[in-house]
N, C-alpha and C positions, 0 to 999 in steps of 0.2 A: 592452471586450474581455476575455471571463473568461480565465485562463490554465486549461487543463488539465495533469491529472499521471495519467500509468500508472506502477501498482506492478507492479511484475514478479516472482517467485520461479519457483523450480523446481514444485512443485504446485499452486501458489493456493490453498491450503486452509489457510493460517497465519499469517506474517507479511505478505506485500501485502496479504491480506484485512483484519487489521486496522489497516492503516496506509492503506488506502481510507475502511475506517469510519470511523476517526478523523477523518478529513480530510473526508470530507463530514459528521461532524457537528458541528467546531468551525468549518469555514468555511460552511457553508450550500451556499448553490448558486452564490459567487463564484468556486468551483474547478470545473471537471469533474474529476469523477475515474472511472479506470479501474482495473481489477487483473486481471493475468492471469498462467497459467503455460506454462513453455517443454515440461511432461510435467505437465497439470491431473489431480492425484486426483479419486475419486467425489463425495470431501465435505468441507464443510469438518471440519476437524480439531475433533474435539468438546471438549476441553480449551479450545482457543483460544475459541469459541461461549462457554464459560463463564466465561471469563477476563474476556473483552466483559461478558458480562453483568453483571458485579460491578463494572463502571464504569456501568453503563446503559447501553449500546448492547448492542441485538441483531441479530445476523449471522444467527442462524440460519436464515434466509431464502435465504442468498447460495451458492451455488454455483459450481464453478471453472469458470474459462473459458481455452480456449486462447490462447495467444499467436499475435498476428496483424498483420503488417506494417502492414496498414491502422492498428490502433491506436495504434503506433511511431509511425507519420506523423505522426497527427490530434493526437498529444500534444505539448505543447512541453517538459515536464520526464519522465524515466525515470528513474525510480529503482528501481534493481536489488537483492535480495536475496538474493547468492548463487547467481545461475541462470549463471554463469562465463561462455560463449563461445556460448549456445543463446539473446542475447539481440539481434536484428539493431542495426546503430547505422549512422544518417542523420548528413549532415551539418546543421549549426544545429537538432540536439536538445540540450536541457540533459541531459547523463546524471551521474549520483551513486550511486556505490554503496554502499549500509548495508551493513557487515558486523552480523551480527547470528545470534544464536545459532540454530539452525533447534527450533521448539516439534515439531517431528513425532516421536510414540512415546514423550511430554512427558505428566508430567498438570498439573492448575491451578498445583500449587505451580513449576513452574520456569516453566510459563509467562508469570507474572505477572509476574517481571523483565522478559523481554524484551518483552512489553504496553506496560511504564511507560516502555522506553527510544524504544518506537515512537512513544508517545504525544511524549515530549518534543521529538524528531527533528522530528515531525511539529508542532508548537506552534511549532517554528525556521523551519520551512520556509513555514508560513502568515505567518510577521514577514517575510520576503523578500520572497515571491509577492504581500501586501500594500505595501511600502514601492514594488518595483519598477511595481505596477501604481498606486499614489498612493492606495492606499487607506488611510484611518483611520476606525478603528469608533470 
């Protein structure tokens, strides 16, 4: 049984965007993953697209998507960035919230910290999601 995880932020265009990425490209397809926002922008945030790109991932494909109770449900982990009281909460969901710098109105240089902290977050949370589900690569 794979676990799923939705990223959640205020616009989708930034950080859940990349902490999705991340997470389907260091776990494969043993995670599902989601990302969505509570007020989704047009685009992803171009800064961030390029921040990606300079690890090798490319986002620039991905577009926001709204926040949706169905998603909330079908997830077993939420993890929140910052979208404060516009995020619904079930009972026996995992929720965790990153506090984490928001990259919007940001260009590559600042947002490349908060990238590498998402990234690391996200390397923690695959050692759980693996350990709990008995998995060893």
């Amino acid at each position: 049984m794979n676990s799923s995880v939705l990223f959640v932020c205020v616009h989708n265009a930034g950080r859940s965007q990349m902490a999705a990425a991340f997470l389907t490209h260091l776990a494969g397809d043993r995670i599902q993953v989601r990302s969505a926002g509570s007020a989704p922008a047009e685009a992803v945030n171009p800064a961030v697209v390029a921040a990606m790109g300079e690890v090798g991932i490319d986002i620039s494909a991905e577009t926001p998507k709204v926040l949706t109770v169905e998603a909330v449900q079908a997830s077993d982990a939420v993890i929140t960035m910052g979208c404060g009281d516009a995020c619904p909460v079930f009972p026996g969901k995992r929720y965790l919230d990153w506090k984490l710098d928001d990259p919007a109105g940001h260009g590559v240089e600042a947002v490349r910290p908060i990238r590498d902290e998402i990234e690391r977050r996200i390397r923690g949370l695959i050692a759980e999601i693996d350990a709990e589900q008995g998995y060893t690569p």
